[in-house]
N, C-alpha and C positions, 0 to 999 in steps of 0.2 A: 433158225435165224441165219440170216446170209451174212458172208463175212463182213461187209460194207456197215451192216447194222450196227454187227458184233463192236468193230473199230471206232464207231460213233458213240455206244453205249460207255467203253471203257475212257474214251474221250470223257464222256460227260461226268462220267463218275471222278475220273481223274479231277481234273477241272472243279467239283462240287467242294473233295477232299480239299483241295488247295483255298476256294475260300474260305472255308471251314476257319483252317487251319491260322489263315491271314486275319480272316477276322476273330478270333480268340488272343491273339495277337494284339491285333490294337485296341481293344476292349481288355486284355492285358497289360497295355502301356499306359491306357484312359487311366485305370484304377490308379497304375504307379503314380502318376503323374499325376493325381487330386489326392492321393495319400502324400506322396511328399510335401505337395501346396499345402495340407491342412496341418501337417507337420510341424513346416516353415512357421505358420503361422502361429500356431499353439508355441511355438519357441519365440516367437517373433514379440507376444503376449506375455510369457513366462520371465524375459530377458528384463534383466534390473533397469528401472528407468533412473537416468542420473540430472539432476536437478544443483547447478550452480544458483548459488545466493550471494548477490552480492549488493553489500549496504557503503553509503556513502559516510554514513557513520555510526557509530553506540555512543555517544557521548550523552545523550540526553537517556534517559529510564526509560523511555516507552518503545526507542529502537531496541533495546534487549530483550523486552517482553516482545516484540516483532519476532525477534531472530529466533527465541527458544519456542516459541508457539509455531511457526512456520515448520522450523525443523519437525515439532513431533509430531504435525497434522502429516508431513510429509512422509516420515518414516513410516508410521503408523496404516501408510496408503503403501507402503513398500517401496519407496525410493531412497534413493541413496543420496544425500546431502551435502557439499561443499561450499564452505561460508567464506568470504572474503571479508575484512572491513578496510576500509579506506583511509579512516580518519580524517574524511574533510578534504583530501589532496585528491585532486582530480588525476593529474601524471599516476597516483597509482593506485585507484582504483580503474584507471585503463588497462594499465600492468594487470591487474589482479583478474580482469573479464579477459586478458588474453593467457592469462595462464588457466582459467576454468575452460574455456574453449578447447586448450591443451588436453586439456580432460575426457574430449568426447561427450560433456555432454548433452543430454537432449535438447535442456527447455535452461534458459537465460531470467533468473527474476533479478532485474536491480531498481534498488533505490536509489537515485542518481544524486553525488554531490550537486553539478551544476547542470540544472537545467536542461542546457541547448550542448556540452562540451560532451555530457556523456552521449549524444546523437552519435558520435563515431564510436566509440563502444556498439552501441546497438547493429552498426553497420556491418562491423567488423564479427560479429554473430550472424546475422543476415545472410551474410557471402556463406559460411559453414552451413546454412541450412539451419541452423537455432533459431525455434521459436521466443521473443521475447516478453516479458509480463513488465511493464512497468507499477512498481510496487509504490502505492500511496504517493507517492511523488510523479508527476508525469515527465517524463521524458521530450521535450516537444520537438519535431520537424523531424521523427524520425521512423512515423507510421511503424508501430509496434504492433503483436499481434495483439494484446492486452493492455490497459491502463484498469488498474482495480484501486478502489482509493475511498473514502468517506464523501459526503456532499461537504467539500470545503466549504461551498457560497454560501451554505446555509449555518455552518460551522461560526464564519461572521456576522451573517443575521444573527443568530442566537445568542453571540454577544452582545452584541447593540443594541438590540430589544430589551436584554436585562438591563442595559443600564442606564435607555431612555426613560424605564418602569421607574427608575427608583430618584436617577436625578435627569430631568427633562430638560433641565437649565442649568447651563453652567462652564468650564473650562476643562476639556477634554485633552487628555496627554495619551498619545497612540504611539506605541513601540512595535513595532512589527518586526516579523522573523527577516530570511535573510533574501535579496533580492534573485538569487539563483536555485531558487524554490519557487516553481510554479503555484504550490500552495498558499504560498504570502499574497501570490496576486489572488488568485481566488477567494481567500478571508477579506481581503481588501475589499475585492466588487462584491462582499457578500455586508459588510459594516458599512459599507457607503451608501449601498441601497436605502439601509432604514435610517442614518445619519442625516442625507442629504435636506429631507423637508426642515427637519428641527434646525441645520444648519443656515438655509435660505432665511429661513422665518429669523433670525438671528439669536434663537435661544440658548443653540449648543457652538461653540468657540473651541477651534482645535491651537489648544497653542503651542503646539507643536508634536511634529511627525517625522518618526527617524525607523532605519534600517538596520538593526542587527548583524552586521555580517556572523555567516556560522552557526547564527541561534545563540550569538555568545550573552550570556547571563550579566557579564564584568559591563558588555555595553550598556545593557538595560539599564543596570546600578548607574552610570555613569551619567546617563542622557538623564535619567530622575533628578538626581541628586543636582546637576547643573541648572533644571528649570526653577529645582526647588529653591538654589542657591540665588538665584535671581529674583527670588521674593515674589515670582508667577505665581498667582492662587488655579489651586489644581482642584478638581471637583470627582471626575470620574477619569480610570486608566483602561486602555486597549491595548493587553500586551499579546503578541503574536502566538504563544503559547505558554504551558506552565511555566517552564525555565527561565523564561525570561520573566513573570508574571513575580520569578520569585528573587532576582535582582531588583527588581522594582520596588519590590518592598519591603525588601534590606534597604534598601537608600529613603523610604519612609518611614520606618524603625528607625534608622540614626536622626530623620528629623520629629521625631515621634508621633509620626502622622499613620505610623500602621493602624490597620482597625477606622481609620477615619475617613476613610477614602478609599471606595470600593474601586480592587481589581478584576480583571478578568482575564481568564486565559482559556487553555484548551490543553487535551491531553489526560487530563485524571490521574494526571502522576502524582504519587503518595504524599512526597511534599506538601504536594498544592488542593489534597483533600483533608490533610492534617491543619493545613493555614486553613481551610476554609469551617472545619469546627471549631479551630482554635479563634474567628473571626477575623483576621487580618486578609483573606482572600474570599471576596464573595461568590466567585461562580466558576466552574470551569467547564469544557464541552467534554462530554464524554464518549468516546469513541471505541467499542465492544473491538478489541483486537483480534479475539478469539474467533468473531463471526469473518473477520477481514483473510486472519489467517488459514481459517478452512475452506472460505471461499477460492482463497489464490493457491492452496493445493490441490484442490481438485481440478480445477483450472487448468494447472501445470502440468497434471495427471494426463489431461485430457488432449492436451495441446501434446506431448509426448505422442502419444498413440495414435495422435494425426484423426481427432475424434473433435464433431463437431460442436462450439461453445456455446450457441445460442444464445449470446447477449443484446438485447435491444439497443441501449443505449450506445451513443456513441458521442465523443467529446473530441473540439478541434483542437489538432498538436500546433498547430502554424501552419500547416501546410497539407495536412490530411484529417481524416476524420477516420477519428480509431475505436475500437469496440471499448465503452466503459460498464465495469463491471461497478455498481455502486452501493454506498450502504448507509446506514441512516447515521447520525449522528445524536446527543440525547444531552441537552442542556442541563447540568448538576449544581444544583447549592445546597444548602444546609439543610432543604425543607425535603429533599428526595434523596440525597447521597445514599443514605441505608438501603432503599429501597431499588436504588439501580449497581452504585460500582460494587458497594459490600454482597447484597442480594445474591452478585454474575460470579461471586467471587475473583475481580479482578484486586481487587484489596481484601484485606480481614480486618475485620472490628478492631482488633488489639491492636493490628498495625496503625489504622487509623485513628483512632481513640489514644493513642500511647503517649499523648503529650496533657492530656485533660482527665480527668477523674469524670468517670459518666457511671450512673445505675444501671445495674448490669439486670 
């Protein structure tokens, strides 16, 4: 072989080695570098997801059975829980969504005192990158990732319909919850709907309609007790929810009209299934928490993880049109209560039954 060859050959071989070598190398760094990515990620997946809760208040029963069912659907999914309450005061349930932001963490669920005020709450999560779930209460004008909530409108149908059933004719006394609760409007266009023909035709007569600030019960009592004092003949009541359902009829107990003059409410709170065997409250809406609160953890789970929610629905806040997540609502009187709140175990028999003597 001539040296010319010779020099070429060791060239090439030279040369062959060094790709060799370079590519083991970066088929070396490939691996590094999709083992540390899968790494990342399996830690990225493993890392505690943190979930602030923040309610605009517990003052009525059924915000509490929210807060302890949310937590443990949450826990239960392995997140880590922080609950604010409010009590009704807007300045600090703002405070309290800026100290859970303080927190780091992921996903924002509030039930909003007011309305439209907590919109800068929502904002002020927005800027941080916090996904937010607007809980049973809509949030409006502030395009949230979530509104999850019951069919309010139909919440008011379902009142109205019972009690167009029973009295068709007559003087209708309506107390509604509190005006910075999108829900109050929603019950509202959901009672007007099936009111308005009986009231054109001039069967049904509203004689009067008042606003609860707070959900407060003292007002209910108050606004009753004034019509009644006025010697107004009352026929059928539309009170915005239990609590209020159950001022009302405290101030017809003092004119001994309880039992005489069907109410109605909403909520299925204990009280108002106890007044409703006991007879003084005819109907309330019943509203499955349990389905509400596992739907808005996994939700929160999911929005966390930056994982897609698939919800159809979507409901306008004023200003956008936001993904609503919804759930049924289940109209309760005397004639079903066993068979739906006692049945879910959101009440128990004894609890319910604990004021009347029933065959066991």
């Amino acid at each position: 072989m001539k040296v010319g060859e010779m020099v070429k050959l060791v060239i090439a071989v030279i040369l062959t080695i060094i790709a060799v070598f370079l590519g083991f190398l970066t088929v070396k760094q490939v691996v590094a570098y999709h083992s540390a990515k899968n790494l990342y990620r399996e830690e990225d997946k493993s890392k505690k997801v943190k979930i602030g809760f923040s309610l605009g208040t517990l003052k009525e029963e059924r915000w509490v059975k929210d807060r302890d069912i949310v937590m443990a659907k949450l826990k239960e999914l392995g997140a880590e829980v922080l609950v604010q309450n409010a009590n009704n005061d807007d300045e600090d349930q703002l405070k309290q969504v800026k100290y859970l932001l303080e927190q780091k963490i992921d996903v924002l669920i509030i039930v909003p005192n007011d309305l439209e005020k907590a919109s800068y709450a929502v904002s002020l999560a927005q800027k941080e990158g916090v996904k937010v779930i607007s809980y049973d209460r809509l949030v409006t004008r502030s395009n949230v990732d979530l509104y999850i909530s019951f069919d309010n409108v139909k919440v008011g149908k379902f009142m109205a319909e019972y009690l167009v059933k029973r009295v068709p004719k007559g003087n209708y006394l309506i107390v509604n919850g509190a005006t910075t609760d999108n829900n109050t409007k929603m019950i509202k266009e959901g009672y007007d709907s099936v009111l308005k023909p009986f009231i054109d035709r001039g069967d049904i007569k509203i004689v009067k309609e008042d606003w609860a600030p707070n959900w407060m019960a003292e007002y209910a009592f108050n606004v009753t007790d004034e019509v009644l004092q006025k010697g107004i003949k009352v026929d059928a009541i539309i009170a915005g929810d239990d609590a209020l359902a159950g001022g009302i009829i405290e101030a017809l107990a003092l004119h001994r009209l309880a039992g005489k003059i069907p109410v109605v409410g909403q909520d299925a709170d204990l009280a108002a299934c106890q007044r409703i065997v006991e007879g003084t409250q005819a109907m309330t809406v019943y509203k499955p928490i349990d389905k509400l609160a596992e739907a808005t953890a996994r939700m929160a789970m999911k929005l966390a993880r930056g994982e897609k929610l698939d919800v159809k629905n979507t409901i306008y806040d004023g200003k956008y049109y936001v993904p609503y997540y919804v759930i049924e609502p289940i109209p309760v009187d005397r004639s079903n209560l066993d068979d739906t709140v006692i049945k879910d175990g959101f009440h128990t028999r004894d609890q319910v039954y604990r004021n009347i003597s029933v065959s066991r």
